[in-house]
N, C-alpha and C positions, 0 to 999 in steps of 0.2 A: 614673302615675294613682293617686287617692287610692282605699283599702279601698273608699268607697262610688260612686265613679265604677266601679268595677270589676263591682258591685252590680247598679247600669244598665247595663255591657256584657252584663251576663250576661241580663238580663231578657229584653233584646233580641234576641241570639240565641236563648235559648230560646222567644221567640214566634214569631222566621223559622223555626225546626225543625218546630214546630208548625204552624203557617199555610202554608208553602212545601214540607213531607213530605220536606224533605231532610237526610240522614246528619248526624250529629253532626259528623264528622271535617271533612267536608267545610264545612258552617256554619264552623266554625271558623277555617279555611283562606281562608276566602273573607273571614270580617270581618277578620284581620288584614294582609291584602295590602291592604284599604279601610284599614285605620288605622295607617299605620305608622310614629306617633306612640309607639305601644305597644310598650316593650319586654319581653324576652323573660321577663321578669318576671311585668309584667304578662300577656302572654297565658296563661301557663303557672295564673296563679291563677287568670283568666276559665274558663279550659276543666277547672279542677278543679269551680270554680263548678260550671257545666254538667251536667258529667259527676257530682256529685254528685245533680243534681235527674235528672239520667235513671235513676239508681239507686233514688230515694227517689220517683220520679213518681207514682204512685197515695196511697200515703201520707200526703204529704205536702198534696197538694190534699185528700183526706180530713177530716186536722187542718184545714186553715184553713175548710173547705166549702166551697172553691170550687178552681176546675181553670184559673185565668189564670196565666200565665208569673210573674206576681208571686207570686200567692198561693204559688206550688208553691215558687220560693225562698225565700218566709219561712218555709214550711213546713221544706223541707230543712233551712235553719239552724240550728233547733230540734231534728229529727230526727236530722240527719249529725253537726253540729257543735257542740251541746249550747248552743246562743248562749240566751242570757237574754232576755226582753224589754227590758230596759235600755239594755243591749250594741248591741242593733239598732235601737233607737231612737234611738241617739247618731247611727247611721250610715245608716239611713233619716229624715234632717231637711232635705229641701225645700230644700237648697244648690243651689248649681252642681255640674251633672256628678252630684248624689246621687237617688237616688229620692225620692220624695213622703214625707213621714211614713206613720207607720202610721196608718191609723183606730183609727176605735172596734173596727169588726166584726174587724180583724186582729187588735185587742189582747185583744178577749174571743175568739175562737179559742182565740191562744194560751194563755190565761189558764184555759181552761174545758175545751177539748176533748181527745180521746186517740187513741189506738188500741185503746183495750181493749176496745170493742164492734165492731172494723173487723172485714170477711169477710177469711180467708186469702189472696184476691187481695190484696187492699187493703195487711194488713201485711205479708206475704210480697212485694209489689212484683212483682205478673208478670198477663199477662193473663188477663183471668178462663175465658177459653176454654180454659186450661190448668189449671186447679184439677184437674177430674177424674183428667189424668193424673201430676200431681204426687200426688193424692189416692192414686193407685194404687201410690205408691211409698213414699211417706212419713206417708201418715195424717193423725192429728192434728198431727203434727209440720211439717207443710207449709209452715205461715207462716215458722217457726221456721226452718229448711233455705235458702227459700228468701231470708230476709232476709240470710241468713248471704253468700249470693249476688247479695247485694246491694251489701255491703260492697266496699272497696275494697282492692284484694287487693295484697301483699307484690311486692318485684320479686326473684325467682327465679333462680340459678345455678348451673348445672351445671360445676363443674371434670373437665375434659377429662384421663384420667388416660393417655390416651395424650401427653401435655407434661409434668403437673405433679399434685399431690397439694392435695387439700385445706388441710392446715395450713401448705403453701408461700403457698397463692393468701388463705388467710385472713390474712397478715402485708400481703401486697401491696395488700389492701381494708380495714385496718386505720381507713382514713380513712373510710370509706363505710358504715362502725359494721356492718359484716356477720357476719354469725353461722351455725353450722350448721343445716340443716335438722334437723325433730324424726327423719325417715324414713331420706330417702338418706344415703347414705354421702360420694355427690359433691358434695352438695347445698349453697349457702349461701342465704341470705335475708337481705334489706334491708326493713327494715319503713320504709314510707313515711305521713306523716301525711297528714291530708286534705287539706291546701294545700300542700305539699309538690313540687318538684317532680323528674320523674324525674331520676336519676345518668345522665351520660354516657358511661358502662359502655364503649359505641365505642372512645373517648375512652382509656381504660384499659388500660397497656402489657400485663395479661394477656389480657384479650380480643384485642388486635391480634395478639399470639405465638399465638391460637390455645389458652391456659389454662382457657380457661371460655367459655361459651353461654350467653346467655338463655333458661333454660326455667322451668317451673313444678316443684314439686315431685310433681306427680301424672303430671305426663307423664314424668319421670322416671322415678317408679316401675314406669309403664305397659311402661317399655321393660326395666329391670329384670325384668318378672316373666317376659318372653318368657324369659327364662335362656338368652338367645343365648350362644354358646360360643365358644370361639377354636378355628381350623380348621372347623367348620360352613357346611355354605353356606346363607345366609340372605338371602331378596328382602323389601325395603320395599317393598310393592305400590301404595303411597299415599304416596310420599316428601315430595310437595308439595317446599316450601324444604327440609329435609332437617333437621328436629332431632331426631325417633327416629333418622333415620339416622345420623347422628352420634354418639349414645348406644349404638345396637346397634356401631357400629365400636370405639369404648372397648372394650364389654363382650369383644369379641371379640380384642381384645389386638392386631391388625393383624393374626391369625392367620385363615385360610379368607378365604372369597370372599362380599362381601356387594356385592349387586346392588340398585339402587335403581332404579324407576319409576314413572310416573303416566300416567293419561289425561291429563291438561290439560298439554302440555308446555311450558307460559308456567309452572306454578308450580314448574317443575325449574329454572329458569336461573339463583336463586342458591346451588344446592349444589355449586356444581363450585370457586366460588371459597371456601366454606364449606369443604368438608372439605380443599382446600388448606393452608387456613388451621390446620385441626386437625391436620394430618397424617398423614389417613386416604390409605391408598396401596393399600388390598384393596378397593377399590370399584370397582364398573363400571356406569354410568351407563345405562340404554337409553330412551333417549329416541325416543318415539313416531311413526314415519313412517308416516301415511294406516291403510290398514286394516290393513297388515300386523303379524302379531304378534310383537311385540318378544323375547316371551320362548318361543317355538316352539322354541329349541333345548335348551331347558333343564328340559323335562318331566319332572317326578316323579326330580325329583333335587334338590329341596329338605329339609334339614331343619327348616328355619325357614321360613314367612313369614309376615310383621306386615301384618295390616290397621289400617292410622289410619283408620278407615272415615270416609267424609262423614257429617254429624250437623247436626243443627241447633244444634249448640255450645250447647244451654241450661247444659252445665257450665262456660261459661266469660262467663258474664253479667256478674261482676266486672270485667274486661277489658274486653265491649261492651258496657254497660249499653244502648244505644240498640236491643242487635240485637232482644232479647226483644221491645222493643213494636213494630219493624215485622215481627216474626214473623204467617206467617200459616198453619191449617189444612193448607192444602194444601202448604204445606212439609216436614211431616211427611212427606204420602205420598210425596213424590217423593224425601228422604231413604230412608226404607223400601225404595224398588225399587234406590235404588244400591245401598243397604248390601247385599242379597239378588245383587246381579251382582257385586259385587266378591266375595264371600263366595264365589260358584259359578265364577270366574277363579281362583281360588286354589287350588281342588280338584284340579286335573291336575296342578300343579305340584310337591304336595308327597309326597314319598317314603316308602315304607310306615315304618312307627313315627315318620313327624315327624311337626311339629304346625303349625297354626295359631295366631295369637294376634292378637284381635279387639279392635279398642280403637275407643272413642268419647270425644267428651267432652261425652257426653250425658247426664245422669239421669232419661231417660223409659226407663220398659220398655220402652215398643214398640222399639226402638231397640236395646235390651241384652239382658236378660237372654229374651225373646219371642224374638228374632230369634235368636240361638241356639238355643233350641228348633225353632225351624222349620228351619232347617239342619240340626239333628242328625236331626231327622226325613226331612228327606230323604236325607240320606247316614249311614246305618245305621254307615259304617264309620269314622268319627269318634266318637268319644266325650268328656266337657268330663273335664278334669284335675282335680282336687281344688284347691277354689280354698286352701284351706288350704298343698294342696304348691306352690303357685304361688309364696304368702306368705312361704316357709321362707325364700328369697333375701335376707330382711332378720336371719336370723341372731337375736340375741338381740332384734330389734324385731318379730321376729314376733307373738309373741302380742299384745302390744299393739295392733299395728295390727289383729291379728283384733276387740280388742275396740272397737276409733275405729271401722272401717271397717263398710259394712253389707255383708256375706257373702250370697251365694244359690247354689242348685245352682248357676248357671250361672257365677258370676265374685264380682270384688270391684266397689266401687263408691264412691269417695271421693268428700266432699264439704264443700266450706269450713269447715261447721258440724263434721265429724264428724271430717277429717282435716287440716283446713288447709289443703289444696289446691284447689285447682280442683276441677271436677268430671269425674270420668272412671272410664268401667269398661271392666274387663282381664277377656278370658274365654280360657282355652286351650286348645285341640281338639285331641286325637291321634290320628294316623291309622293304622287296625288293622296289624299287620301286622311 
């Protein structure tokens, strides 16, 4: 397919997304099993396409003034990919297989209009029904935060240091231009362009041996700050697929007993062959039968356990740019009452002087730094750690990230703009005693 054939596949699907209300992934999925004329080339540019204007989707109809599946991709081009009028003009010319020329009204758009008088929704790219509560976190800096989260985010590596060491696995990726993260210590990062498409990491003799995991650098950190230990016994109360888990198994050198669970036992079933893979061998898996409680035998004999609490993922918008706009209200609250039941499961469990450690990857208060409060007010006998002494785990990067990251009583809070990472906050609770 030519650049501007590619142009009109993208139109296309982003007007079935629009018109039909159905997931990006899926639109996706569906027009290339219809066109499979297209190679993996081309789909892979079609759905950068895409996945750029769900990023840039308020924005960009903004600039042009108008909100049609065209307008928003000429708008993105401009916006994502810094394309010229010129440049798009070559490639929107009324060919075969190309889109229509630009008009007049598209070229004085681009020619005239901006962002500089758009509302925070608008350049920040999020819906407007959330401005308040992004208002409540970040201020004036809203738009700013959240364009940052708009961007299209680095693909992320954790080397597995129960296999191998970093400057082992950085020889082996050598090819795949990968670098240390600014933060973790395990950490590498591949910076990917905006047409770009992803590494086949799978694919890659240290991911097969088990060397490295696909994670972000913030969830990394997240598991980092637990300061899970070797010999500790520590439960993943929220293991889902298991990539804290995985990270808390490292931390803990194969030493003690770390215990992974979830309510939804469909998203446990691919950490068994995961940490095979890793070579995690202190894990014990309890996987959920009807109403009985999995973890009854094991009461208030935890020193650790990690809530990856459910969230509305606004911290990871980079990733699903589509999930933000079919976010709805009432998604909040029903997040809110899990976060508050997982929060009050975990209370029995953990043993006088251990701790909790509470992660989202969320940047709403209501969610973080509130819900902690409200916990701590109900259980007098928990108190939050010094998010500072949390910090100290990064050793000579502490202070630093004190000064990226935004600090509150209750926890830390990274964010694309501030830390690079994704978005997510770590809060620690210890229990009297």
């Amino acid at each position: 397919m030519t650049p501007a054939a590619r142009l009109s596949a993208a139109i296309e699907l982003i007007d079935t997304i629009e018109r039909d209300r159905v997931p990006a992934a899926k639109a996706l999925k569906e027009w290339g099993t219809a066109h499979r004329f297209a190679g993996s080339g081309d789909r892979a540019a079609i759905a950068g396409l895409v996945w750029d204007v769900l990023r840039r989707y308020a924005s960009s109809a903004w600039l042009m003034d108008s909100d049609t599946a065209r307008a928003r991709l000429i708008g993105m081009l401009r916006l994502e990919r810094n394309m010229d009028t010129a440049t798009m003009g070559a490639l929107f010319d009324g060919s075969r297989f190309a889109p229509a020329p630009l008009t007049e009204a598209e070229q004085a758009a681009l020619a005239s209009r901006s962002l500089q008088d758009a509302p925070a929704a608008v350049a920040g790219d999020y819906p407007e029904w959330l401005d308040p509560h992004l208002a409540k976190v970040f201020g004036e800096d809203r738009a700013a935060e959240a364009a940052a989260m708009a961007s299209r985010a680095p693909l992320d590596l954790r080397v597995n240091t129960l296999k191998s060491n970093r400057d082992k696995v950085l020889k082996g990726l050598s090819h795949l231009h990968a670098k240390p993260t600014p933060w973790s210590a395990t950490g590498l990062r591949i910076e990917l362009s905006a047409d770009a498409r992803n590494p086949g990491i799978q694919a890659e003799e240290d991911f097969i041996k088990g060397a490295i995991e696909v994670q972000d650098e913030g969830s990394q950190l997240a598991a980092q700050f637990t300061a899970a230990k070797p010999g500790e016994q520590v439960i993943d109360l929220c293991a889902g697929a298991g990539g804290k888990t995985l990270a808390l198994a490292a931390l803990m050198q194969g030493k003690g007993r770390l215990i992974a669970t979830d309510r939804d036992k469909r998203q446990l079933a691919p950490i068994h062959e995961r940490l095979s893979r890793a070579g995690v061998h202190n894990a014990d898996i309890r996987t959920p039968k009807g109403e009985a409680d999995s973890l009854a035998d094991i009461r208030s004999t935890a020193d650790l356990v990690v809530i990856d609490a459910p969230c509305t993922g606004t911290g990871t918008w980079r990733r699903n740019p589509d999930a933000k706009w079919r976010m709805r209200p009432g998604a909040l609250e029903i997040r809110l009452r899990d976060q508050a039941e997982v929060l009050e499961r975990a209370v029995p469990l953990v043993k006088p002087g251990g701790r909790i450690a509470y992660i989202t990857c969320s940047v709403l208060a209501e969610e973080n730094g509130e819900q902690v409060r409200a916990f701590v007010g109900r259980h007098g006998e928990f108190s939050v750690v010094p998010p500072e002494q949390t910090a100290s785990v990064l050793w000579d990067k502490a202070e630093a990230f004190g000064e990226a990251a935004l600090q509150s009583a209750e926890g830390w809070l990274m964010t694309p703009r501030r830390t690079g990472t994704d978005g997510f906050f770590v809060s620690v609770l210890k229990k009297t005693g």
